[in-house]
PDB file with one MODEL, atoms N, CA, C and O in Angstrom:
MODEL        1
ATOM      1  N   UNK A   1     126.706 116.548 110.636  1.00  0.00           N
ATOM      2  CA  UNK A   1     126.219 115.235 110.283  1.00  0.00           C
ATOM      3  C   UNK A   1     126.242 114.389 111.551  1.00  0.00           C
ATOM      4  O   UNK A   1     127.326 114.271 112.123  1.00  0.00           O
ATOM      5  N   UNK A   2     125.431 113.937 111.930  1.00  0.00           N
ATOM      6  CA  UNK A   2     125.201 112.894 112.833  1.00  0.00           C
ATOM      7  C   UNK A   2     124.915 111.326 112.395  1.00  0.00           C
ATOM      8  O   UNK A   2     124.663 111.076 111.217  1.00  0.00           O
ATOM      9  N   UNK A   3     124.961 110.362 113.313  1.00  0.00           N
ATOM     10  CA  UNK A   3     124.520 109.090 113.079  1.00  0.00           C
ATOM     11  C   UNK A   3     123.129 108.355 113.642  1.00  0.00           C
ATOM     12  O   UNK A   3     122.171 109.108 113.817  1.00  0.00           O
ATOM     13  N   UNK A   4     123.005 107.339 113.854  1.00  0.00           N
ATOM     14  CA  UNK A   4     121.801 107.352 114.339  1.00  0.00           C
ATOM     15  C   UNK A   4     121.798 105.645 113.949  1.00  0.00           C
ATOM     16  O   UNK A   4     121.913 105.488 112.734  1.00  0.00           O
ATOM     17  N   UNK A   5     121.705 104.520 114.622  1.00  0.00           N
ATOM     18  CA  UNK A   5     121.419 103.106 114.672  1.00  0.00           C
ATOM     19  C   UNK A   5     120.514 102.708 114.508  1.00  0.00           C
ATOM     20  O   UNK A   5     119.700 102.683 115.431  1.00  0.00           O
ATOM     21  N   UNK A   6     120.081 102.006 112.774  1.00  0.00           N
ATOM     22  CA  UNK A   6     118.607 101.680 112.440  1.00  0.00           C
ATOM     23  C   UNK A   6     118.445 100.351 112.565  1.00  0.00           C
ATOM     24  O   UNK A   6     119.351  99.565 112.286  1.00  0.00           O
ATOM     25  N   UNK A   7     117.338  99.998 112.971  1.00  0.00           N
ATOM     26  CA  UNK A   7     116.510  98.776 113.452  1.00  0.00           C
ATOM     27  C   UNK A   7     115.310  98.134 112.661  1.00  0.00           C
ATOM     28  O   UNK A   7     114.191  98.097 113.171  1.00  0.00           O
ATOM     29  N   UNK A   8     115.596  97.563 111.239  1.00  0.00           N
ATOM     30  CA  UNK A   8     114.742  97.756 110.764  1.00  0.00           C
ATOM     31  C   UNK A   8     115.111  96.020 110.630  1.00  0.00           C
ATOM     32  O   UNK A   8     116.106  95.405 111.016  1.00  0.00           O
ATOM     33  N   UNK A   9     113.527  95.409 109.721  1.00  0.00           N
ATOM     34  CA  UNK A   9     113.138  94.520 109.740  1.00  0.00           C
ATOM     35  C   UNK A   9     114.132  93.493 108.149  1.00  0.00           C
ATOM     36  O   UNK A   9     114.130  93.945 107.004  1.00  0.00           O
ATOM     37  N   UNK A  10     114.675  92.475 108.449  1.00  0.00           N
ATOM     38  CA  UNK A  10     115.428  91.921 107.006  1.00  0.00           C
ATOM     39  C   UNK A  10     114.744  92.528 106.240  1.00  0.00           C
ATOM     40  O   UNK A  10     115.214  93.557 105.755  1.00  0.00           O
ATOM     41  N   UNK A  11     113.468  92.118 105.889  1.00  0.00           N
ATOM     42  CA  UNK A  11     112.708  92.057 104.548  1.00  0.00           C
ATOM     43  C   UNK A  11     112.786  93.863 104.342  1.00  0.00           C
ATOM     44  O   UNK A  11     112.869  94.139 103.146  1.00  0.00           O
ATOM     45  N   UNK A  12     112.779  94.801 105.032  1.00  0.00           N
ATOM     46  CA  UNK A  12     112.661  95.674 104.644  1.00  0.00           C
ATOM     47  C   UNK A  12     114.386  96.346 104.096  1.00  0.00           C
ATOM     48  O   UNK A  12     114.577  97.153 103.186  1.00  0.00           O
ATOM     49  N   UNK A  13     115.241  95.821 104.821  1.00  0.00           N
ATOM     50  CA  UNK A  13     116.375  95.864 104.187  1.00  0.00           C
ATOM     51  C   UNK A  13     117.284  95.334 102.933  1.00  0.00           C
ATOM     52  O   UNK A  13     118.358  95.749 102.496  1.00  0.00           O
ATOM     53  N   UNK A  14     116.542  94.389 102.576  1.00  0.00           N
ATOM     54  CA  UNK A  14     116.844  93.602 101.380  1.00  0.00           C
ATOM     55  C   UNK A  14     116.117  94.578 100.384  1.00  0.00           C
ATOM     56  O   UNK A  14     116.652  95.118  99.415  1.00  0.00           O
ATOM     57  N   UNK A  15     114.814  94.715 100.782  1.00  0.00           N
ATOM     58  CA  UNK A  15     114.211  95.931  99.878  1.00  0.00           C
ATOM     59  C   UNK A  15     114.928  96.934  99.469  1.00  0.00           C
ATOM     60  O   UNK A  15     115.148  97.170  98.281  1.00  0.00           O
ATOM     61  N   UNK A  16     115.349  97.605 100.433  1.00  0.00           N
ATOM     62  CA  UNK A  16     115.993  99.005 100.265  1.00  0.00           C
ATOM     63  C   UNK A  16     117.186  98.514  99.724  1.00  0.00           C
ATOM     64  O   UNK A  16     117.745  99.471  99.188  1.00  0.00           O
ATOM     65  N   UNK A  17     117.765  97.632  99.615  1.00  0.00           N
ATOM     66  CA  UNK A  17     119.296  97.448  98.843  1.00  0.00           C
ATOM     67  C   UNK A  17     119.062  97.096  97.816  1.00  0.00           C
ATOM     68  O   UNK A  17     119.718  97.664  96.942  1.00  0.00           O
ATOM     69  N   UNK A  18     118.357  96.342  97.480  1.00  0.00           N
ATOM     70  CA  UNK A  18     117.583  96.415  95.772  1.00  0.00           C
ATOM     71  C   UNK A  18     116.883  97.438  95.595  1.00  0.00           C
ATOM     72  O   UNK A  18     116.465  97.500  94.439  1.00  0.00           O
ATOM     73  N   UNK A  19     116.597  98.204  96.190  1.00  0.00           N
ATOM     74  CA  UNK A  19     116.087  99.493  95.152  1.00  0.00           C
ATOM     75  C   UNK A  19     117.304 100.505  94.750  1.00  0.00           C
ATOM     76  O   UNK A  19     117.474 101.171  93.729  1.00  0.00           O
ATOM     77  N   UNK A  20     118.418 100.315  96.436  1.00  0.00           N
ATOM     78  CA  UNK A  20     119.106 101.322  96.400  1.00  0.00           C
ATOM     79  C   UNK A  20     120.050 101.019  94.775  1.00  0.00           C
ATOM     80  O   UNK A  20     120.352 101.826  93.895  1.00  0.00           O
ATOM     81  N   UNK A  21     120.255  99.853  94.858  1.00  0.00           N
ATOM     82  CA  UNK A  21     121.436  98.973  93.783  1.00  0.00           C
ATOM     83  C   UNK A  21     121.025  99.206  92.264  1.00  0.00           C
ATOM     84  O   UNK A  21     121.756  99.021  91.291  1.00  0.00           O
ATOM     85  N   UNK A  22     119.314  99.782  92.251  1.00  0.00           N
ATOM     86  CA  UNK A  22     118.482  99.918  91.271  1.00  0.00           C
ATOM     87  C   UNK A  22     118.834 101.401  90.658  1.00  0.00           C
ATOM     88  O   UNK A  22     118.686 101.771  89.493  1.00  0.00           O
ATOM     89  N   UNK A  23     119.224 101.968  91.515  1.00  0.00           N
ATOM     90  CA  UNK A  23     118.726 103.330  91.299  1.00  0.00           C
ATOM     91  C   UNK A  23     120.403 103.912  91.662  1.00  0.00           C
ATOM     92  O   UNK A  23     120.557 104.983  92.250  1.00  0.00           O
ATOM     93  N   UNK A  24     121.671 102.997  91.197  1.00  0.00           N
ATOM     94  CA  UNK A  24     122.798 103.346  91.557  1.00  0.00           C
ATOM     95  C   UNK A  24     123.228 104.343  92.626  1.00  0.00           C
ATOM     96  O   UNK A  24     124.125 105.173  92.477  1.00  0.00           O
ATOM     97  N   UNK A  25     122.218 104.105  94.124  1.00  0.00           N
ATOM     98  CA  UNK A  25     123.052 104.534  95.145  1.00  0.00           C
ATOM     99  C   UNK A  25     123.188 103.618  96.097  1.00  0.00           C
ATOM    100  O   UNK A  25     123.175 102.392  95.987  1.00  0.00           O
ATOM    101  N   UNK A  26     123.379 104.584  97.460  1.00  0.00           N
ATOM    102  CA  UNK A  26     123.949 103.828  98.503  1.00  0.00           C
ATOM    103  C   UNK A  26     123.145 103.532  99.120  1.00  0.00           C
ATOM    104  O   UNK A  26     122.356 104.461  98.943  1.00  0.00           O
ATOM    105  N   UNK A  27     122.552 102.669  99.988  1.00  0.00           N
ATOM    106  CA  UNK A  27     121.410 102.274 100.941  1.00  0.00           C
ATOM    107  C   UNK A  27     121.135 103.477 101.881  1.00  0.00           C
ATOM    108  O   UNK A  27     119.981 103.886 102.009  1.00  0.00           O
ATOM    109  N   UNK A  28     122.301 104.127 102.624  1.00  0.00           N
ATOM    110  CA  UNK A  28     122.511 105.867 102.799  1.00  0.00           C
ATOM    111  C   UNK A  28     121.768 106.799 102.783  1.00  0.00           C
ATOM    112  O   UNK A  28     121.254 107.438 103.701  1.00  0.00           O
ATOM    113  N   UNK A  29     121.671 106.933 101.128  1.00  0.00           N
ATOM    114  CA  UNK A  29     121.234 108.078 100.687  1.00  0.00           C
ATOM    115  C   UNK A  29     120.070 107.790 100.285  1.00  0.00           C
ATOM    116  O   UNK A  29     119.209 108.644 100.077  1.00  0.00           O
ATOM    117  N   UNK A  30     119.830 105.951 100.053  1.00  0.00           N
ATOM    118  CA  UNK A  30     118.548 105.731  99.808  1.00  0.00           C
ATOM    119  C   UNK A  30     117.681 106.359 101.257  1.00  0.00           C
ATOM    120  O   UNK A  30     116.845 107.259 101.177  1.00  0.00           O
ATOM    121  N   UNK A  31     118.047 105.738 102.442  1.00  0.00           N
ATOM    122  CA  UNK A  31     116.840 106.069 103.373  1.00  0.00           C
ATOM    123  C   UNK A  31     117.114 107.726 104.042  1.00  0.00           C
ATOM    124  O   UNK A  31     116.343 107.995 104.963  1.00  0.00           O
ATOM    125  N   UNK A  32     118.002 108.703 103.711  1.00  0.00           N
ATOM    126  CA  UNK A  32     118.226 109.957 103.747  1.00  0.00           C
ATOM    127  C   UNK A  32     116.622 110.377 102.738  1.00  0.00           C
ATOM    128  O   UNK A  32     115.576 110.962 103.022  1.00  0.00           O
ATOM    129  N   UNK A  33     116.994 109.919 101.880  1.00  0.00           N
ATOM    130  CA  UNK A  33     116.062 110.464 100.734  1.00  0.00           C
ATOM    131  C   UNK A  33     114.770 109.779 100.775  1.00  0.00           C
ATOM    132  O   UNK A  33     114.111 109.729  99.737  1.00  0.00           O
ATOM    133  N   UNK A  34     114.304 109.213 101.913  1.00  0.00           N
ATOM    134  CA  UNK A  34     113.119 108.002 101.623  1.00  0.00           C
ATOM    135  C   UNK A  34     112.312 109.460 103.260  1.00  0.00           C
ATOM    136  O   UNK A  34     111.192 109.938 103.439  1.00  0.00           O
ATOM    137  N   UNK A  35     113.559 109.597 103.968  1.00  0.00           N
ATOM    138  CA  UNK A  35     113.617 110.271 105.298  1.00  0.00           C
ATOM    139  C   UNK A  35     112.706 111.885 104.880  1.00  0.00           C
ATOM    140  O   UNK A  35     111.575 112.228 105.224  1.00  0.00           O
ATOM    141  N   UNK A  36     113.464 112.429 104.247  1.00  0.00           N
ATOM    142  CA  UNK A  36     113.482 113.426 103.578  1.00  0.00           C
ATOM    143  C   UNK A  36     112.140 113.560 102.915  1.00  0.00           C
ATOM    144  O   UNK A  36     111.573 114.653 102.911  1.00  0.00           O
ATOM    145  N   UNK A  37     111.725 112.739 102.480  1.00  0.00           N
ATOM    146  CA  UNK A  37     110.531 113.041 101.353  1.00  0.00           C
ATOM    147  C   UNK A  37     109.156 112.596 102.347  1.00  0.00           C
ATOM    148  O   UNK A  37     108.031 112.931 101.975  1.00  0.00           O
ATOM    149  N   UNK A  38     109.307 111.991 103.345  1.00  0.00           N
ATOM    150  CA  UNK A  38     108.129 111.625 104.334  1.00  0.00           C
ATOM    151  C   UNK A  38     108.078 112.848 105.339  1.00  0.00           C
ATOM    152  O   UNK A  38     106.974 113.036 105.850  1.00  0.00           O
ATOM    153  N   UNK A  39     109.071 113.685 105.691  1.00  0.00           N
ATOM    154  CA  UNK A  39     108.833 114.945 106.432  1.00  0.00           C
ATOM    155  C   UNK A  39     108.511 115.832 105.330  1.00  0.00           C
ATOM    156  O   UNK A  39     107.652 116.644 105.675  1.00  0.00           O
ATOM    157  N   UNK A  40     108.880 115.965 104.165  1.00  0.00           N
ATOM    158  CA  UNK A  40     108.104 117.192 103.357  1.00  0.00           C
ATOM    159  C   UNK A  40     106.464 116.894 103.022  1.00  0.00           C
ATOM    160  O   UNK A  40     105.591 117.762 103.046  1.00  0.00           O
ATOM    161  N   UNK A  41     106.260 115.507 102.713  1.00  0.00           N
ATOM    162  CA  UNK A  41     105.119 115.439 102.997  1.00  0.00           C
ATOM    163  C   UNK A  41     104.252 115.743 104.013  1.00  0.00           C
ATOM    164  O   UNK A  41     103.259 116.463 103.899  1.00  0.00           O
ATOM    165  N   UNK A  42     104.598 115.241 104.920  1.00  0.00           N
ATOM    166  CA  UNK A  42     103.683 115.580 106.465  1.00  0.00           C
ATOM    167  C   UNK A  42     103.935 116.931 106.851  1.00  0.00           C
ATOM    168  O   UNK A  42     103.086 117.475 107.557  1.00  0.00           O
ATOM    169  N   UNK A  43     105.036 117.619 106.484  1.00  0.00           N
ATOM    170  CA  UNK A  43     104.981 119.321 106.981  1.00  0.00           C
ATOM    171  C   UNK A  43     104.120 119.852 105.835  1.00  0.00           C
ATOM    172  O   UNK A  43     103.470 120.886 105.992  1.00  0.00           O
ATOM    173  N   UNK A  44     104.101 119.196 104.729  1.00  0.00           N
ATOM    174  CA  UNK A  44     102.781 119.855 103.205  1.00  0.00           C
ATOM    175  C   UNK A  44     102.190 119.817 103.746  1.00  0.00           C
ATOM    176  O   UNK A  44     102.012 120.940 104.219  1.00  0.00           O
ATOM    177  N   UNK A  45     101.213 118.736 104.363  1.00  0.00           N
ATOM    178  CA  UNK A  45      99.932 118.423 104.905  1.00  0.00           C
ATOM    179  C   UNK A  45      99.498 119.528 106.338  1.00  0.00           C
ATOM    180  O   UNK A  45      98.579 120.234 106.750  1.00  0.00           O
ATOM    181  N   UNK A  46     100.913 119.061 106.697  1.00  0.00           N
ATOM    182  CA  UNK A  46     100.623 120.830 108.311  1.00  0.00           C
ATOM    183  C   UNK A  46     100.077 121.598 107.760  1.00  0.00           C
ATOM    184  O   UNK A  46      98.896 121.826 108.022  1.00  0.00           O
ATOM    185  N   UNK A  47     100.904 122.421 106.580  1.00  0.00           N
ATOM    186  CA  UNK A  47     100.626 123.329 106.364  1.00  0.00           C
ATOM    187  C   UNK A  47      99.139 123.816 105.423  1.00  0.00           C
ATOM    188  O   UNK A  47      98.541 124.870 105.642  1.00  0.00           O
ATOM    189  N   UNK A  48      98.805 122.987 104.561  1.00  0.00           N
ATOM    190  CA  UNK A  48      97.824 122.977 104.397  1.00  0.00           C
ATOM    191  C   UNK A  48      96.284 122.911 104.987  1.00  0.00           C
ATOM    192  O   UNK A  48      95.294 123.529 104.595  1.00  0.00           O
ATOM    193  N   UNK A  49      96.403 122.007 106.002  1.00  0.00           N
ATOM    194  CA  UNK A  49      95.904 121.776 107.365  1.00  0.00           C
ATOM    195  C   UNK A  49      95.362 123.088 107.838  1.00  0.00           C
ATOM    196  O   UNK A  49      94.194 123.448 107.984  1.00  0.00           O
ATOM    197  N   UNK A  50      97.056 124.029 108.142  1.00  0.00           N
ATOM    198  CA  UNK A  50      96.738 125.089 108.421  1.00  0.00           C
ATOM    199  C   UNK A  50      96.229 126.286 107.958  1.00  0.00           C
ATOM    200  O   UNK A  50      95.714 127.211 108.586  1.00  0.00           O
ATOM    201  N   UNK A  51      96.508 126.102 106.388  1.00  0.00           N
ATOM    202  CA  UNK A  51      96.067 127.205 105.649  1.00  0.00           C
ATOM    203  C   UNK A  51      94.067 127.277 105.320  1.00  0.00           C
ATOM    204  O   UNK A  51      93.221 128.170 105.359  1.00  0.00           O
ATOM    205  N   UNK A  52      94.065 125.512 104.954  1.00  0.00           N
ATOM    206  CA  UNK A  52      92.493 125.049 105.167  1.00  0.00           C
ATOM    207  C   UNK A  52      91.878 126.359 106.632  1.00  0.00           C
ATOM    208  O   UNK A  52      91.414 127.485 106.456  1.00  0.00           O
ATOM    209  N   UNK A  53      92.106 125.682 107.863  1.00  0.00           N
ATOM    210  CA  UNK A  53      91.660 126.263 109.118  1.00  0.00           C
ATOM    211  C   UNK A  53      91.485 127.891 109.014  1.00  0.00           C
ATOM    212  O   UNK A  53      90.479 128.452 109.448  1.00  0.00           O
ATOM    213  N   UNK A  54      92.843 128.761 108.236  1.00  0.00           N
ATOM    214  CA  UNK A  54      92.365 129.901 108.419  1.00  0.00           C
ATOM    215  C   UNK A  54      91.797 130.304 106.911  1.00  0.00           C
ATOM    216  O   UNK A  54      92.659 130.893 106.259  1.00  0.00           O
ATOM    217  N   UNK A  55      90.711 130.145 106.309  1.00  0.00           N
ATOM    218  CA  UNK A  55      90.669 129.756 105.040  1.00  0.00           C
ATOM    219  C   UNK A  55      89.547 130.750 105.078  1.00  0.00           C
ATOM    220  O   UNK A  55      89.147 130.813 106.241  1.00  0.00           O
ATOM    221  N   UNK A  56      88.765 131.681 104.167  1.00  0.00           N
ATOM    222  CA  UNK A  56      87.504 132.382 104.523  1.00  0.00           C
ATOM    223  C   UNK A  56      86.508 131.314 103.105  1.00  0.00           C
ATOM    224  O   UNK A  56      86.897 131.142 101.950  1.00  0.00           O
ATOM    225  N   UNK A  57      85.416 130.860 103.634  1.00  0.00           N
ATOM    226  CA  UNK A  57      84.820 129.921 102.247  1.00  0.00           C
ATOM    227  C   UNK A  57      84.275 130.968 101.217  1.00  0.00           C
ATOM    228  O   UNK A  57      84.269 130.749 100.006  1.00  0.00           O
ATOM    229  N   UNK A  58      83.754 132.281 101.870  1.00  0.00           N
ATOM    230  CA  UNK A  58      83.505 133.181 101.187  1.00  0.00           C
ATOM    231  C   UNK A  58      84.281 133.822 100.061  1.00  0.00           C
ATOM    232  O   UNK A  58      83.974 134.340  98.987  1.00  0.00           O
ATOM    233  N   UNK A  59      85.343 133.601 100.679  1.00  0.00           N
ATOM    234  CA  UNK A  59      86.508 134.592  99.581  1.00  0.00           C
ATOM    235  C   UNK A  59      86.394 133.333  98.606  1.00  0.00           C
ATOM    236  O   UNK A  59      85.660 133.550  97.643  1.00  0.00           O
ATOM    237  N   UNK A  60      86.950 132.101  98.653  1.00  0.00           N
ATOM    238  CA  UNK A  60      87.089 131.446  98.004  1.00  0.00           C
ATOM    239  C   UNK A  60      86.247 130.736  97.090  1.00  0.00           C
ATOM    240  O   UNK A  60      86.730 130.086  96.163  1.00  0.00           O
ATOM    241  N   UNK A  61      84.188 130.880  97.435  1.00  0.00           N
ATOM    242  CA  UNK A  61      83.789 131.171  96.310  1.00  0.00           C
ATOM    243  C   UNK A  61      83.707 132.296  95.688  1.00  0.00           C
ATOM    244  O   UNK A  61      83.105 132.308  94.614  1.00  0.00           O
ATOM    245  N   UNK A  62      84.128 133.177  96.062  1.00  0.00           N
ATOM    246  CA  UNK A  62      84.197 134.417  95.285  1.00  0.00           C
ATOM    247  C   UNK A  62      85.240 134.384  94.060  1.00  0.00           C
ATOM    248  O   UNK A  62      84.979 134.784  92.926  1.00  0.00           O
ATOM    249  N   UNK A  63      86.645 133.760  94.541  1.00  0.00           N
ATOM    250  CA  UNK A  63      87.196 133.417  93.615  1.00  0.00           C
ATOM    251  C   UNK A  63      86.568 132.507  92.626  1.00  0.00           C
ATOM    252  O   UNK A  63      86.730 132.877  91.463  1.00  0.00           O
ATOM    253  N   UNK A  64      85.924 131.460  92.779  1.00  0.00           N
ATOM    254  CA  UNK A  64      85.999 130.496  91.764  1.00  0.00           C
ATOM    255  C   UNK A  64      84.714 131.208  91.098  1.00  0.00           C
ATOM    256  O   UNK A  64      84.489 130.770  89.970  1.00  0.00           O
ATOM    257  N   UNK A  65      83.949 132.064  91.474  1.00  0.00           N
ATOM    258  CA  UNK A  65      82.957 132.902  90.605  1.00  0.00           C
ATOM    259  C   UNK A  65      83.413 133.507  89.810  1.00  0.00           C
ATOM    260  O   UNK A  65      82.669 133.718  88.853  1.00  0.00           O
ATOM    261  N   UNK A  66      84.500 133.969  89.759  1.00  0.00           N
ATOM    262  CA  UNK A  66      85.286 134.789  88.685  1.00  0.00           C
ATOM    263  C   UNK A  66      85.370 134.149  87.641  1.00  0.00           C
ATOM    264  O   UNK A  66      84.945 134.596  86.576  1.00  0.00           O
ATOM    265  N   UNK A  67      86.192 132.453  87.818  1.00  0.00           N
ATOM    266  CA  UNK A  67      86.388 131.820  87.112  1.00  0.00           C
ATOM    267  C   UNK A  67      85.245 131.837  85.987  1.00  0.00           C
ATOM    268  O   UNK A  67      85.489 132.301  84.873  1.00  0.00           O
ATOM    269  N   UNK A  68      83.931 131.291  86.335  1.00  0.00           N
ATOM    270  CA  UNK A  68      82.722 131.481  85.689  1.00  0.00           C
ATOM    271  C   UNK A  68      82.771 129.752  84.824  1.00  0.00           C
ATOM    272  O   UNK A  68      83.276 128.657  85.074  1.00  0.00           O
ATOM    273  N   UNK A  69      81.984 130.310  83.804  1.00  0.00           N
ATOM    274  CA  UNK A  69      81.491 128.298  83.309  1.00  0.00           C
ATOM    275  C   UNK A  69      82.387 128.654  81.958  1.00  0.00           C
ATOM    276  O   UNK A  69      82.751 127.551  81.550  1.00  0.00           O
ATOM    277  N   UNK A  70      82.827 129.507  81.217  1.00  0.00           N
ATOM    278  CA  UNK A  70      83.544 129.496  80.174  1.00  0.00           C
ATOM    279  C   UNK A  70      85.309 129.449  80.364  1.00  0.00           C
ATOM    280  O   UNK A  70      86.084 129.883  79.511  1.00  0.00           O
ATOM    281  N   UNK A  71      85.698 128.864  81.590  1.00  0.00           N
ATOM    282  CA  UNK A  71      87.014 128.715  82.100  1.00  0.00           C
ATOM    283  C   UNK A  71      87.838 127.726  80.828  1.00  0.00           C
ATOM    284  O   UNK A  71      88.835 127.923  80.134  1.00  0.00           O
ATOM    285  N   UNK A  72      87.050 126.824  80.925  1.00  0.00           N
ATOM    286  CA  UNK A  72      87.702 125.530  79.830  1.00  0.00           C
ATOM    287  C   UNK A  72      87.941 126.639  78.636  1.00  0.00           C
ATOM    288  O   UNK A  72      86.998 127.422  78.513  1.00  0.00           O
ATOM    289  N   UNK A  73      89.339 126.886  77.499  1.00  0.00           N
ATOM    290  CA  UNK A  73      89.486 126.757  76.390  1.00  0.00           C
ATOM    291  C   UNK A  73      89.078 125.943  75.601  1.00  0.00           C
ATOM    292  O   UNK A  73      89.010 124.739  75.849  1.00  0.00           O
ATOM    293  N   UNK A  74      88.635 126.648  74.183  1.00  0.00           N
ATOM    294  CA  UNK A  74      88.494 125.241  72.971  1.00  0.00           C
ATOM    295  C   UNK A  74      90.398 125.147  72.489  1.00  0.00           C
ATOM    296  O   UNK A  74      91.316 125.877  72.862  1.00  0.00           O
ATOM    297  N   UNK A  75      90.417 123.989  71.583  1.00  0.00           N
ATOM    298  CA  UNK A  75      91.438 123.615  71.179  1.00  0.00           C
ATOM    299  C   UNK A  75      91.487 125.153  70.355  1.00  0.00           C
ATOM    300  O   UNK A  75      92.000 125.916  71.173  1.00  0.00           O
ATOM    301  N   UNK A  76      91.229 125.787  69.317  1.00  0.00           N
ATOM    302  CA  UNK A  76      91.080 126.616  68.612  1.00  0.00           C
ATOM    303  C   UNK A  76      91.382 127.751  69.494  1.00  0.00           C
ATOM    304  O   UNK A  76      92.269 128.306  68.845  1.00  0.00           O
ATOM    305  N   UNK A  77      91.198 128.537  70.682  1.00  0.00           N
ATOM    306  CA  UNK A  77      91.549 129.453  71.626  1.00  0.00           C
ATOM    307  C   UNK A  77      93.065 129.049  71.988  1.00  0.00           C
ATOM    308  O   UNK A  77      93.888 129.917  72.279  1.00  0.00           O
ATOM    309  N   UNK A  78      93.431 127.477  71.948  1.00  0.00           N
ATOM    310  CA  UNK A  78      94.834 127.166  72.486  1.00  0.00           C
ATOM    311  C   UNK A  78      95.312 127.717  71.370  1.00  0.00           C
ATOM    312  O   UNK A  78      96.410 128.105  71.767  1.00  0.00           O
ATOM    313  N   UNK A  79      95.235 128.047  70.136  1.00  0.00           N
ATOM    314  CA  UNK A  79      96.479 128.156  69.131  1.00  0.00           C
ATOM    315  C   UNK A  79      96.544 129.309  68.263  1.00  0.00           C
ATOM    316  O   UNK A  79      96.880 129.498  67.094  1.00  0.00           O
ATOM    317  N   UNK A  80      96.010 130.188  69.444  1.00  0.00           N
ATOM    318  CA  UNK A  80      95.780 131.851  68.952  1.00  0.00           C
ATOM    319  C   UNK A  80      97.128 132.054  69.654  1.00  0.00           C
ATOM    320  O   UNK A  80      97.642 133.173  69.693  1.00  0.00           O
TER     321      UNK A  80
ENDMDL
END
């Protein structure tokens, strides 16, 4: 565990202590967890990014040809 000296703006700290106070934690674990969820996003997006780039368009209408136009169930198919 390390530390690290944050510099953030009042208004944005008053924020985070009313949400944290909202949501019965610590201001802490609020921006751990605020930290946390903005790098899983942006490494999703890498990776997708990357998976897009090596992507073949071919294969992938090939897949959705499979699918075909009768993909949708009726309600009546749901309760077989």
């Amino acid at each position: 565990m390390s530390n690290y000296a944050l510099r953030l703006p009042e208004s944005l700290k008053l924020a985070a202590k009313r949400i944290a106070a909202a949501d019965d934690t610590t201001m802490n674990q609020f921006f751990v967890v605020a930290i946390a969820e903005k790098i899983s996003a942006m490494e999703t997006a890498k990776f997708f990014e990357h998976r897009a780039a090596s992507g073949k368009a071919g294969a992938a209408q090939a897949a959705w040809d499979k699918v075909g136009s009768n993909a949708a169930l009726t309600e009546d198919q749901w309760s077989r």
